[in-house]
N, CA, C and O atoms as a DFTB+ gen file, in Angstrom:
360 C
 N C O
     1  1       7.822      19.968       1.109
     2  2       7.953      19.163      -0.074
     3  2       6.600      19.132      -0.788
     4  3       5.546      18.782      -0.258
     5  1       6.727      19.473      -1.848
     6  2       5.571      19.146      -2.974
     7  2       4.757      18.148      -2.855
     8  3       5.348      17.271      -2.225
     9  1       3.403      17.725      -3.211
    10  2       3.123      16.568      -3.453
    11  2       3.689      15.484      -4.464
    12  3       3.777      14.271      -4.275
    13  1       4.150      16.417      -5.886
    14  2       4.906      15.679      -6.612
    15  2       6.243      15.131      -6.481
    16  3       6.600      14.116      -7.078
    17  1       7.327      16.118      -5.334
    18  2       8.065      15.463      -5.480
    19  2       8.233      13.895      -3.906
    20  3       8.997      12.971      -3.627
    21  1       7.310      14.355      -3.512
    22  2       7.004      13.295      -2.469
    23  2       6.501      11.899      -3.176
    24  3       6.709      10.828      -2.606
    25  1       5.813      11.964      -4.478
    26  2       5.347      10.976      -5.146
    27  2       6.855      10.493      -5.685
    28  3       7.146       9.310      -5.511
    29  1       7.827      11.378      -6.336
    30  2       8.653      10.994      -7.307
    31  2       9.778       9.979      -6.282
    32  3      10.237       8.862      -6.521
    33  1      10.004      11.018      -4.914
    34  2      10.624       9.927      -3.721
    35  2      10.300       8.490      -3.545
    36  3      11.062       7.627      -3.109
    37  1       9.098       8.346      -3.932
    38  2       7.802       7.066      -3.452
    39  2       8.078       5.944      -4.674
    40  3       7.925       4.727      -4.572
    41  1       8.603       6.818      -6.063
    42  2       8.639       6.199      -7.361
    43  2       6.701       5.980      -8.145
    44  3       6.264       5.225      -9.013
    45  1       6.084       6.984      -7.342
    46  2       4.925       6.736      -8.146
    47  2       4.552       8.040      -8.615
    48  3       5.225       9.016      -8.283
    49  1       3.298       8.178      -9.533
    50  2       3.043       9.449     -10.215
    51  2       2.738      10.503      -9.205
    52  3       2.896      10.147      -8.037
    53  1       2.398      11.532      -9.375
    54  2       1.248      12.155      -8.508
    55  2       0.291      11.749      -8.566
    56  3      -0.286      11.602      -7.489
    57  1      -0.341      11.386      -9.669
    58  2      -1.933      10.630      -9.874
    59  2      -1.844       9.478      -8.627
    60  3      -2.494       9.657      -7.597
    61  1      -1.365       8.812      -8.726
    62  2      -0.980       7.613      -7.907
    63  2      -0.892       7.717      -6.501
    64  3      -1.302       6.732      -5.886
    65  1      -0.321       8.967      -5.626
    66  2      -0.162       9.069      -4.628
    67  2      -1.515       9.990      -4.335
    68  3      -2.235       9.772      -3.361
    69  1      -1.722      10.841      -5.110
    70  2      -2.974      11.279      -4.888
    71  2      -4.697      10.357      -4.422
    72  3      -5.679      10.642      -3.738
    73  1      -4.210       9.065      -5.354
    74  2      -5.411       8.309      -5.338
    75  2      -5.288       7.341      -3.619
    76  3      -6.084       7.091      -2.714
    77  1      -3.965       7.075      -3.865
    78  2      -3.607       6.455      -2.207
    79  2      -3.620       6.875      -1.420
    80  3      -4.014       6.065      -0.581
    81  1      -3.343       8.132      -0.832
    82  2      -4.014       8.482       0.336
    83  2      -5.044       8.814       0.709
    84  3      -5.281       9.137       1.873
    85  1      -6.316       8.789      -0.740
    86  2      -7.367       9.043      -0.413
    87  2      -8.102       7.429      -0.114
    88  3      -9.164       7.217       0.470
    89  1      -7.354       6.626      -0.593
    90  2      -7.795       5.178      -0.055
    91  2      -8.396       4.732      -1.161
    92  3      -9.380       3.995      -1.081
    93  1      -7.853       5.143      -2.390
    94  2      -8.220       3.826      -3.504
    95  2      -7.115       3.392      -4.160
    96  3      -6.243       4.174      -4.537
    97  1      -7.062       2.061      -4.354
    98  2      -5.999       1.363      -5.160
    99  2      -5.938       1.619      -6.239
   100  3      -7.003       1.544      -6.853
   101  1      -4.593       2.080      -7.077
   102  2      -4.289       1.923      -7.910
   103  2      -3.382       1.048      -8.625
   104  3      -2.407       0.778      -7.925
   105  1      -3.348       0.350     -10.107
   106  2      -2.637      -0.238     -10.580
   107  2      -1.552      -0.609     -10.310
   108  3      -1.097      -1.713     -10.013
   109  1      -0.849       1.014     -10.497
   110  2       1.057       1.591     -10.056
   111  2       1.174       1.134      -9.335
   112  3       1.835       0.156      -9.682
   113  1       0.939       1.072      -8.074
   114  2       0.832       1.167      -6.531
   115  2       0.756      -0.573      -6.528
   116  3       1.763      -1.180      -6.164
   117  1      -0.058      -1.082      -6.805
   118  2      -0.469      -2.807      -7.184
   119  2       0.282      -3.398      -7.401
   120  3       0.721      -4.155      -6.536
   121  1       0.832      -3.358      -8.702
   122  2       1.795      -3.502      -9.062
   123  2       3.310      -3.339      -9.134
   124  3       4.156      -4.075      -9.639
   125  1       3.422      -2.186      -8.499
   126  2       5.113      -2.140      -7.415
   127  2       5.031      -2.858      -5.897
   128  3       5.992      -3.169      -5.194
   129  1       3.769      -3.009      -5.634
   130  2       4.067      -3.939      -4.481
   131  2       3.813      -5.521      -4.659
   132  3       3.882      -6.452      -3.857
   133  1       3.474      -5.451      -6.108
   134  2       3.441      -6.832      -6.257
   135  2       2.012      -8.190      -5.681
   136  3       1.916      -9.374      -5.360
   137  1       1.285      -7.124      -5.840
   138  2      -0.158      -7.253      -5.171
   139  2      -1.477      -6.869      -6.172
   140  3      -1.184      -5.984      -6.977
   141  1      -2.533      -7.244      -6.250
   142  2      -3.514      -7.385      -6.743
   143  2      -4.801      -6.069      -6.684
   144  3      -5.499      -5.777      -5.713
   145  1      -4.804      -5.732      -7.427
   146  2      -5.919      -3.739      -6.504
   147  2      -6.982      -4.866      -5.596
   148  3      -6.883      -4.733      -4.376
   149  1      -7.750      -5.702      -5.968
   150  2      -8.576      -5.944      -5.070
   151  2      -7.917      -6.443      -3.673
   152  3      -8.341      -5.843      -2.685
   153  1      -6.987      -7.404      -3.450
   154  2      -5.711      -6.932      -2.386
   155  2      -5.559      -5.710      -1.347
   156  3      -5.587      -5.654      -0.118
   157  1      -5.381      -4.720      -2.406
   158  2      -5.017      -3.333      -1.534
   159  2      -6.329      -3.019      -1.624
   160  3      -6.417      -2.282      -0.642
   161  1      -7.357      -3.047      -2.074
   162  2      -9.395      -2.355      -2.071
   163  2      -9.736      -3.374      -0.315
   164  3     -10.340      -2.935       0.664
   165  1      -9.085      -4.782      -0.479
   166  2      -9.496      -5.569       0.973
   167  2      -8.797      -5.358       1.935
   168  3      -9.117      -5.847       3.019
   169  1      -7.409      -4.406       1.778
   170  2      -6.939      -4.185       2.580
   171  2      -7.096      -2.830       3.173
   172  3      -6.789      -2.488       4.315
   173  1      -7.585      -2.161       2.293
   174  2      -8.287      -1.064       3.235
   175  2      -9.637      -1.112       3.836
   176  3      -9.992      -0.303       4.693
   177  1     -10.152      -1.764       3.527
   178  2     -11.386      -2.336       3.489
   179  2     -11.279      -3.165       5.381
   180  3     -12.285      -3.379       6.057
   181  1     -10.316      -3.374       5.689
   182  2      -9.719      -4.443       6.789
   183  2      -9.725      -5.503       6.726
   184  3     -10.012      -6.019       7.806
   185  1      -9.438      -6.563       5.505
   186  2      -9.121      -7.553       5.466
   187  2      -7.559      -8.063       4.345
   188  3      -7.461      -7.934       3.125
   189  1      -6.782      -8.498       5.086
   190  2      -5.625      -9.048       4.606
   191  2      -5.697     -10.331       3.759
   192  3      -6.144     -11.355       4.276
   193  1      -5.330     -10.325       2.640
   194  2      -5.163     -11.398       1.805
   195  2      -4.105     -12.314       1.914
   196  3      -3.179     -11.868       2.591
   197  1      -3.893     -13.713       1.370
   198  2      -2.616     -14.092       1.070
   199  2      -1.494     -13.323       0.448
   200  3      -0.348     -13.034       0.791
   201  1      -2.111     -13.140      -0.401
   202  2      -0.792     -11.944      -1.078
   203  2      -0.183     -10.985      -0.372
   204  3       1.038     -10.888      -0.253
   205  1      -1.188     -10.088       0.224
   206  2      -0.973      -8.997       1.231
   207  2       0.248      -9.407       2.109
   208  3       1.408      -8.997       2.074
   209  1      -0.338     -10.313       2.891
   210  2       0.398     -10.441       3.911
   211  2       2.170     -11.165       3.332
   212  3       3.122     -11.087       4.108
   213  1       2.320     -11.779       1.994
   214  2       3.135     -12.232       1.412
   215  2       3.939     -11.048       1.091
   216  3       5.124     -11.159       1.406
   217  1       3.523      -9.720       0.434
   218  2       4.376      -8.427       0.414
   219  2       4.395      -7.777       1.570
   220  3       5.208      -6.853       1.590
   221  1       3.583      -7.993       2.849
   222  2       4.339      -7.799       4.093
   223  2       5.520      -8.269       4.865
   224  3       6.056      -7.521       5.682
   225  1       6.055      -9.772       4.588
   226  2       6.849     -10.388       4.606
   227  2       6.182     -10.818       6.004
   228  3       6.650     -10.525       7.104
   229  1       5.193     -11.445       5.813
   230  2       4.487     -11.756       7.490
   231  2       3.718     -12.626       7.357
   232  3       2.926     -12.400       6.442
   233  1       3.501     -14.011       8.110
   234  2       2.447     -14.294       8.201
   235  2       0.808     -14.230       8.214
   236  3       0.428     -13.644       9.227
   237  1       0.228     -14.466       7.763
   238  2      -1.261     -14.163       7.399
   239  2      -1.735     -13.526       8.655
   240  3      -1.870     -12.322       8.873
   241  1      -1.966     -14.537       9.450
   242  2      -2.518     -14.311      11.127
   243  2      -1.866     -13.414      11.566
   244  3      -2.559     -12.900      12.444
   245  1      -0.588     -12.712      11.456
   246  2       0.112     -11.387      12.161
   247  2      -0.536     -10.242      11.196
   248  3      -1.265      -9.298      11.500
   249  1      -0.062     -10.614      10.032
   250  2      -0.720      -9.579       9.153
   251  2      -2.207      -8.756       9.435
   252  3      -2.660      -7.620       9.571
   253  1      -2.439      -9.575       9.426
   254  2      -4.312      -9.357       9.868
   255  2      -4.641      -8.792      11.433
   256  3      -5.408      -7.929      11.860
   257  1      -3.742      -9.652      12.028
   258  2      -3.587      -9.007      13.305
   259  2      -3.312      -7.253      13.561
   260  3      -3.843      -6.291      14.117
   261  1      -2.089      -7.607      12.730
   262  2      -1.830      -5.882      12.504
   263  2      -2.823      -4.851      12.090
   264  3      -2.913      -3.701      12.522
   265  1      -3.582      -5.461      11.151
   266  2      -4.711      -4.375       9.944
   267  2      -5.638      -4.069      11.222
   268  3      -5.849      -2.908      11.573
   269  1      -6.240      -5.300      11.971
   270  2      -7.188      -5.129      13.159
   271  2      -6.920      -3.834      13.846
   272  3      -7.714      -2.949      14.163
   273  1      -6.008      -3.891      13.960
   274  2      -5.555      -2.319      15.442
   275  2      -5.815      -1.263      14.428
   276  3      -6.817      -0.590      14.672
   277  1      -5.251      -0.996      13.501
   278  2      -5.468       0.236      13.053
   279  2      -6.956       0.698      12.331
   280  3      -8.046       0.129      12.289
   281  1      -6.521       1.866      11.842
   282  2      -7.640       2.615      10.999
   283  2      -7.690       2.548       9.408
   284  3      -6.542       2.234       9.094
   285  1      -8.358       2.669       8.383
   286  2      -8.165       2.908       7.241
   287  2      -6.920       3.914       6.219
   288  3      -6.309       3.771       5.160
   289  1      -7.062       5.126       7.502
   290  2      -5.404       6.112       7.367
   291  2      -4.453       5.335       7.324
   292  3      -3.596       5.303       6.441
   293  1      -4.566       4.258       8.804
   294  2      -3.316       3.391       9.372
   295  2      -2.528       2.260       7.776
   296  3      -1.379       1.979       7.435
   297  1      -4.036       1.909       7.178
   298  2      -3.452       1.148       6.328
   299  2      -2.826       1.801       5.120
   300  3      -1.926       1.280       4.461
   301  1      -3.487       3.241       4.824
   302  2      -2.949       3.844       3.801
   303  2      -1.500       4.200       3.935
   304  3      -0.814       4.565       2.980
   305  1      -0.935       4.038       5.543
   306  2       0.284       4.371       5.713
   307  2       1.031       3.265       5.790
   308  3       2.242       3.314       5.579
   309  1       0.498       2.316       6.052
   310  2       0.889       1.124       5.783
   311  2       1.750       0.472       4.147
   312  3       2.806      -0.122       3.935
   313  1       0.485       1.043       3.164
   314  2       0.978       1.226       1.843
   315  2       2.062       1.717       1.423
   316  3       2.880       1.092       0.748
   317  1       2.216       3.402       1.945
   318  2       2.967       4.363       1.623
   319  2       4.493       3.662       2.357
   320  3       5.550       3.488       1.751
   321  1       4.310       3.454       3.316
   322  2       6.020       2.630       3.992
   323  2       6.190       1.785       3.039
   324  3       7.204       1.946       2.361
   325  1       5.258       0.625       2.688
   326  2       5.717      -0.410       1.932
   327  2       6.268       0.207       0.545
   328  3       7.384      -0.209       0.235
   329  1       5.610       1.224      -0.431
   330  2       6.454       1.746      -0.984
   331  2       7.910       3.007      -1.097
   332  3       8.242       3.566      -2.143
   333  1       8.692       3.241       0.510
   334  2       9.615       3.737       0.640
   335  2      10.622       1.904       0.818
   336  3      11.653       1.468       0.307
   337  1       9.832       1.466       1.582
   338  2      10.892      -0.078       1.478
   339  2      10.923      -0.531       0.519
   340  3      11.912      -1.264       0.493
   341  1      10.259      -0.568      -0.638
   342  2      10.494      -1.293      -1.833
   343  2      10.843       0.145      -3.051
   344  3      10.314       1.187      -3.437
   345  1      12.153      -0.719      -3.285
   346  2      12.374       0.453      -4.343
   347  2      11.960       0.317      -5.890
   348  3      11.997      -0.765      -6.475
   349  1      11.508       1.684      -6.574
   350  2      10.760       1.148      -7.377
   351  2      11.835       0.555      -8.572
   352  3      13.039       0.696      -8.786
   353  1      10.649      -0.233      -9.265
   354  2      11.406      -0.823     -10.488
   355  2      12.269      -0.106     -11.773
   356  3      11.742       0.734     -12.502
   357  1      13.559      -0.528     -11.925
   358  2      14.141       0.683     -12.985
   359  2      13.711       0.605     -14.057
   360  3      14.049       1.418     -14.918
């Protein structure tokens, strides 16, 4: 599969998926999850926000718990699931 059409699956640009797996937030991405870029910049960063953990559907303290174990990849994949579970906006 393409990169583009892996983005178009995702509902984001290529620009967009391009910038996320390299681990910077973008707008698109922000904003279909309903989250803030500095949000997703602290969440790769390893720290979970209120919000964050609010579009995780998780408690703060689990949330964070979770970000702890993993890696910076871990969270970028973290992202990328959250946008196959959320479908994008029509």
């Amino acid at each position: 599969m393409s990169v583009e059409g892996a983005a178009s699956r995702l509902g984001l640009t290529e620009y967009e998926l391009r910038e996320l797996v390299s681990g910077t937030a973008h707008s698109g991405v922000a904003e279909r999850l309903g989250v803030s870029i500095k949000d997703m910049d602290d969440f790769f960063d390893g720290y979970v926000s209120p919000g964050m953990a609010e579009a995780l559907d998780m408690p703060h303290s689990a949330a964070q718990s979770l970000r702890d174990i993993m890696d910076a990849a871990g969270a970028v994949g973290i992202i990328v699931g959250m946008c196959v579970y959320k479908p994008p906006a029509p």
